[in-house]
N, C-alpha and C positions, 0 to 999 in steps of 0.2 A: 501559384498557391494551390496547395490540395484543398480535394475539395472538402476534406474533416473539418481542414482550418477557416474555409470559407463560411461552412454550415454553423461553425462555434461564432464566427462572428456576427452573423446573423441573429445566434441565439442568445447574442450576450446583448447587442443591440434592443431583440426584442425583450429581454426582462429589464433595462434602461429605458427602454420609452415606457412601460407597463408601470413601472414602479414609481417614473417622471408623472405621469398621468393620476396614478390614484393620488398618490400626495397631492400634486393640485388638485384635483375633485374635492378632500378634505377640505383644502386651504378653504376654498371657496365657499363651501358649505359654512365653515365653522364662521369666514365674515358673515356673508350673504344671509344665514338664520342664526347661528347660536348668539353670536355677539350682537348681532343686529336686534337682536329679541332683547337680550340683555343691556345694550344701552338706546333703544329705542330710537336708533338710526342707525343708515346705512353706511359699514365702517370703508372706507377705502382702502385700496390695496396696493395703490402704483407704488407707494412709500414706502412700504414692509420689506424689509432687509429679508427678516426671517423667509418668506416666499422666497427668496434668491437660492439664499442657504439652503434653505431646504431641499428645491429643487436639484442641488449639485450634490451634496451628501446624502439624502434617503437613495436615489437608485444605487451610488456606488455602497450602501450598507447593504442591497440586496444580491448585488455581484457577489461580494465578500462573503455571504450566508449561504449563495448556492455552488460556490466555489469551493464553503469549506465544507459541505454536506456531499460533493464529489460531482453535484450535476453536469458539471461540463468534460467528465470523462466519457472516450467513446460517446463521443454528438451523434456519431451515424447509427447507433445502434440500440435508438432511444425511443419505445414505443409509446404509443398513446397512453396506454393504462400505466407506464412507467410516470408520464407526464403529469396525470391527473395524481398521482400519489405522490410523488417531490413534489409538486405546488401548492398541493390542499396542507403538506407536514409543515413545511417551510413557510406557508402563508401564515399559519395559525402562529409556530414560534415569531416568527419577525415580528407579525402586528402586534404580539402582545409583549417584546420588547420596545417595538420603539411608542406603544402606549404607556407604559411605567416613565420611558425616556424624558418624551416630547409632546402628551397629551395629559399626563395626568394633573400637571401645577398649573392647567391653564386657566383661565380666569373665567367662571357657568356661571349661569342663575340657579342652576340644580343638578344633582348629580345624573341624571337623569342623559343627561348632555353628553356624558361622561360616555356611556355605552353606547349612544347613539353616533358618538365618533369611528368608535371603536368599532362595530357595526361598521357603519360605510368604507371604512379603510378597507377592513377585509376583503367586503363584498366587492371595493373597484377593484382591489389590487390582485386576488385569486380569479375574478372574472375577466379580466386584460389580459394578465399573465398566461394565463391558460389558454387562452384564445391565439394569439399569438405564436402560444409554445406547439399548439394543435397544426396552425396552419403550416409551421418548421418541422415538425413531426411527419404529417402528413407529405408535404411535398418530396421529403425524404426516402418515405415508405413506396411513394408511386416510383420514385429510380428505383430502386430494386425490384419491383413488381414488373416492371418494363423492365427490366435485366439491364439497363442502363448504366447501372454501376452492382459491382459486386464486389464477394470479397474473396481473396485468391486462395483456394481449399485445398487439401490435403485428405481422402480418403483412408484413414488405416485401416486394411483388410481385403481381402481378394476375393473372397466367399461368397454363399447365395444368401449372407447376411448384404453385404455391400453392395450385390448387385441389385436386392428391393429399395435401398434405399436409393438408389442412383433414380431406380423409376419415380418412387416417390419424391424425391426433392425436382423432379421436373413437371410436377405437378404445379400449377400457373395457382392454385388455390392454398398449398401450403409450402410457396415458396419462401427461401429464408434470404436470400442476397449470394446462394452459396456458387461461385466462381468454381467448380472442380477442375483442377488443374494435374489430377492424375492421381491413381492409387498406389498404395504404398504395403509391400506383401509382409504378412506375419509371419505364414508358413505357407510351401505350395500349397495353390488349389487348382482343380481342373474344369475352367468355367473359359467363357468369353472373355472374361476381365485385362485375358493377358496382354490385349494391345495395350490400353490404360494405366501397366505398372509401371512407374519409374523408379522404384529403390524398392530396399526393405528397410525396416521398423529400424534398424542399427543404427541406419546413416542417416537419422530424423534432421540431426544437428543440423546435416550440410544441406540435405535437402531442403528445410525451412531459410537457409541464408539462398540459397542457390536460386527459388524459387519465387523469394521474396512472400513467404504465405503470412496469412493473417490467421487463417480458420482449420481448425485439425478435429475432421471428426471422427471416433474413434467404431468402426463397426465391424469387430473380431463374429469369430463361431465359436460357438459353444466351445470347443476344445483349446481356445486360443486363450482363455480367458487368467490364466497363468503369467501369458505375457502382459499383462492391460497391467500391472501396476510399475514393470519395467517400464515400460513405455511412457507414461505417465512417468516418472523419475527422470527420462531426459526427455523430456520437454516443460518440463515444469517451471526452466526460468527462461524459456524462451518466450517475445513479446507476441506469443499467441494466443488466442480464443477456443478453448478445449470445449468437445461436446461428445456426448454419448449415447448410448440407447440406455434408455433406466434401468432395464433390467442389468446392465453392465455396475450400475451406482456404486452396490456393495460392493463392488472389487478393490476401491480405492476409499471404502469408509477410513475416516478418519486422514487421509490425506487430501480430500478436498471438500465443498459443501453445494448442494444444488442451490443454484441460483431460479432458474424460471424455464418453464418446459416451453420448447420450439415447436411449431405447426408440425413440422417433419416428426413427432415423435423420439425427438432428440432431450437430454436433459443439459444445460451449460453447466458445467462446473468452473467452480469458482477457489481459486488458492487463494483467498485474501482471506484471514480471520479478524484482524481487526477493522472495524469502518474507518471509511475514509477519514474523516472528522477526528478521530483517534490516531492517526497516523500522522495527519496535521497537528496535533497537538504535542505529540508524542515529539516529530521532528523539532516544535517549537521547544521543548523542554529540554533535549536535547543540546541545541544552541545557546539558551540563557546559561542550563546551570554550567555546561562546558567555558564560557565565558568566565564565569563569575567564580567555576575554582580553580581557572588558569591566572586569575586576577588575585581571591582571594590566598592561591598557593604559591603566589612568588616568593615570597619569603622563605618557604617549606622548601623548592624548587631548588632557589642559593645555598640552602644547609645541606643537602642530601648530594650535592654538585662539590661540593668544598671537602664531605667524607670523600665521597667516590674518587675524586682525585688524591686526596692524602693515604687512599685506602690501596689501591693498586695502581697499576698503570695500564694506561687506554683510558679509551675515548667516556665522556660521562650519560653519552645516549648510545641505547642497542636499538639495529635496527634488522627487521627482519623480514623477508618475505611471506608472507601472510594468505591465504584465499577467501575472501569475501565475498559479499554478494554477488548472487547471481555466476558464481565461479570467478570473478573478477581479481587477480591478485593487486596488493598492495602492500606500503612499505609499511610495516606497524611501527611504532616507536614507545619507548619504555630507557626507565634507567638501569643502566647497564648493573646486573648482578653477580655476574659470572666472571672469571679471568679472559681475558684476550685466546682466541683460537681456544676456548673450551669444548669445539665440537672441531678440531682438527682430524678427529677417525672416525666423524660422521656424525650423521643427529644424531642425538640423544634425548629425553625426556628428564626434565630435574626429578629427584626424588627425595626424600625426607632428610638423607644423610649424604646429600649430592657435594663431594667433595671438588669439585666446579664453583661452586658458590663461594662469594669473596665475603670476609666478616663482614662488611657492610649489606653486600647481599641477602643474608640470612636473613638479616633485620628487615628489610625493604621488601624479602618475598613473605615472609610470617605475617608481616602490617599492609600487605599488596600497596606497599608504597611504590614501587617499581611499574605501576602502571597507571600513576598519574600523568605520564606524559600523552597517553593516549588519547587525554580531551582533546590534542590537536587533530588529532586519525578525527574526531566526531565533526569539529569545527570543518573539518574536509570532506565529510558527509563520507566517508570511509566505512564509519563504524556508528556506531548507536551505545547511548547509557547501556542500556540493557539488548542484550541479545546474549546467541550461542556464542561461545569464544573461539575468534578464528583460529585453524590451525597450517602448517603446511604442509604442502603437496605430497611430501613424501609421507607422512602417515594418514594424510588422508588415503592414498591409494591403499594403504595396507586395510586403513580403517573397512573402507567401502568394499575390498575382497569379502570381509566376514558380515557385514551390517550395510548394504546397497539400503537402507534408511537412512542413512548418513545426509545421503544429499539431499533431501528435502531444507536440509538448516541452511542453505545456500538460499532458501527462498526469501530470507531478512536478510537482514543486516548484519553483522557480530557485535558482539556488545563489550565493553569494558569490562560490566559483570554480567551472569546469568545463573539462571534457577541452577544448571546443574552445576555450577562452579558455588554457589550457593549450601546444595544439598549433597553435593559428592566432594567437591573439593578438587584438587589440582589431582591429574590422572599421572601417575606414573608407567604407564605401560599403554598399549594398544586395549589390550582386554579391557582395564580400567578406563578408556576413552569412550568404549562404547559400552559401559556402564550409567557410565555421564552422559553421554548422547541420550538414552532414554527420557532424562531430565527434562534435556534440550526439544526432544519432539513432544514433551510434556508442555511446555511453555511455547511453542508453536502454532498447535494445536489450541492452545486457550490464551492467546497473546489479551494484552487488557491495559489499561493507562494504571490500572488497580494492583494490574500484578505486578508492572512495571514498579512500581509505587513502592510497595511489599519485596522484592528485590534488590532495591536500591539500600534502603531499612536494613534491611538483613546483612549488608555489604557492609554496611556503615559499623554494624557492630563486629563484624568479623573482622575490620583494620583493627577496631578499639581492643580487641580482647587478644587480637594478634595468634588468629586459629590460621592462618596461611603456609605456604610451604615454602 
């Protein structure tokens, strides 16, 4: 077992016994004085069901709340003051849920009672939990201090930026866990460095699978600084931990956001825009309504299956290779619009007067009825309600010769709809794709359950009024 997954169960453990604990502290309390006050003996407790239940659903409600607020991501790389701020946010919301829940109908002599529960929950439950969370924290932060464990790094840059930092990150006072496993050149330099290079900036990909790295810190020279948003575009869906020198920050405004400054005078940047908790929910809505209008469209599904067949000949599903997340291709699926072998002299792009398109076609592209099959791509965690709309290989590579912005939309999902198929519409050409694409790093850039929301809305009228191509 690694030792991430070790340290998680530890820390899953320790907020289950913290959260087992404070609940009985209440339990106790609330027989031992509030009731006890109120019927003027002391109530007994071996009988109470409720104490049983309680004990086995409050701690698993408190896994569930820091699971979905993302605490159990990166266990190793969870500092004390991270820990005192997740436990003090998540104490506050939880007690004052499960007070509305499971405290408020209970039976006082005065409201008084009421707050004074509410009070003590807090206080066991943020003062166990933290305790707990400090000592797993802590024991953590000493293996890295002791260099015991670390994390396997990747230096970008050759320069006499690189090489202060090499002294400084060996500095036993503002160590960070960092494993340097070799530097990586941007452009020649003429320093010491050069036993230490293993690649250049090009070959990040292989180098990161080859090396197995975790951690890529990014320390160019002033004249490099041209390259840092390259750079930053392949590795950005790789499962690494990017960091920078701040004054580097502005080079990739708007493609990433600082998350929390390192003792080495490093900034972490972070590619997520929405919170975790949002993504979570986001996947949940994703799963219901894909369910519910592959259930509620069977009927819709038989009618449009019964044209298509009466309408031309071939198959009633197209299927297509697609690229997805994180580069990942996959097989999209939609009902078929076009004639059989419509792209026999190559891709092509549909357009408004796409003499490809079968009568039934027209209809099903105008009403984007043609991509209700794709709740299955979501059900398959393929795709997403809302995201960029994937495209294929082949005009991606055109795309990305004129617009290397392109691949950031690899950092989601694709979506059934999206803002820029929303606001631009179906692109007929390359030019027109990275017209669209603007959209798409529009919606990137400020992803939200809200915009989602407002996307979906807007989609919904665009079948009804039948603006599709």
């Amino acid at each position: 077992m690694s030792k991430a997954n070790l340290r998680l169960i530890f820390h899953v453990l320790g907020d289950f016994s913290a959260a087992l604990i404070s609940w009985l502290a209440l339990f106790l309390y609330r027989k031992n004085v509030i009731e006890a006050v109120k019927h003027g003996y002391q109530v007994p407790i071996n009988q109470d069901i409720k104490l049983y239940l309680g004990l086995l659903i409050i701690p698993v409600f408190w896994i569930f709340i820091y699971a979905l607020t993302g605490h159990y991501q990166y266990i190793l790389r969870r500092s004390r003051l991270k820990e005192l701020e997740n436990t003090l946010v998540t104490s506050v919301v939880g007690v004052l849920i499960l007070f509305f829940l499971f405290i408020l109908d209970d039976s006082v002599s005065n409201y008084q009672d009421y707050y004074t529960s509410l009070g003590i929950l807090f206080i066991f439950h943020f003062s166990t939990t933290l305790i707990l969370r400090m000592l797993n924290a802590t024991y953590t932060i000493q293996k890295f201090r002791r260099r015991e464990w670390g994390y396997r790094t990747l230096v970008i840059g050759t320069g006499e930026t690189a090489s202060q930092l090499l002294l400084e990150l060996k500095d036993p006072k503002v160590y960070e866990g960092f494993d340097i496993i070799g530097l990586v050149e941007i452009t020649p330099q003429k320093n010491e460095n050069k036993k230490k290079i293993i690649g250049v900036w090009s070959d990040l990909n292989h180098l990161i699978k080859e090396y197995n790295i975790e951690d890529i810190i990014i320390a160019n020279e002033e004249n490099e600084s041209n390259h840092v948003p390259k750079i930053i575009d392949i590795i950005q869906n790789e499962e690494v931990h990017v960091k920078m020198l701040p004054s580097e920050y502005n080079m990739v405004m708007g493609m990433v956001k600082m998350n929390n400054i390192l003792g080495a005078k490093l900034a972490e940047v972070d590619f997520e825009v929405m919170p975790y908790w949002q993504k979570f929910v986001k996947r949940g809505m994703d799963i219901s309504l894909s369910l519910f209008a592959l259930i509620f469209c069977l009927p819709i599904f038989a009618v449009i299956a019964l044209f298509i067949r009466f309408d031309s000949n071939g198959p009633i599903f197209f299927k297509q290779e697609r690229i997805g997340y994180k580069g990942i291709p996959f097989k999209i699926i939609k009902f078929r619009s076009m004639f059989v072998d419509a792209e026999v002299q190559g891709p092509r792009l549909s357009s408004e007067a796409d003499d490809r398109r079968t009568r039934v076609g027209v209809v099903l592209r105008k009403t984007r009825l043609d991509e209700l099959p794709q709740f299955f791509n979501v059900l398959m965690g393929q795709m997403s309600l809302v995201g960029p709309r994937p495209e294929r290989q082949y005009f991606i590579n055109q795309i990305v010769d004129k617009a290397p912005l392109y691949k950031r939309l690899h950092r989601v999902k694709p979506g059934i709809t999206s803002w820029g198929q929303i606001k631009y519409g179906y692109a007929e050409s390359v030019d027109e794709m990275i017209e669209r694409m603007k959209y798409d790093v529009f919606y990137l850039e400020n992803m939200s359950l809200a915009l989602d929301i407002k996307i979906m809305f807007n989609t919904a009228l665009t079948m009804i009024q039948g603006r599709g191509k």
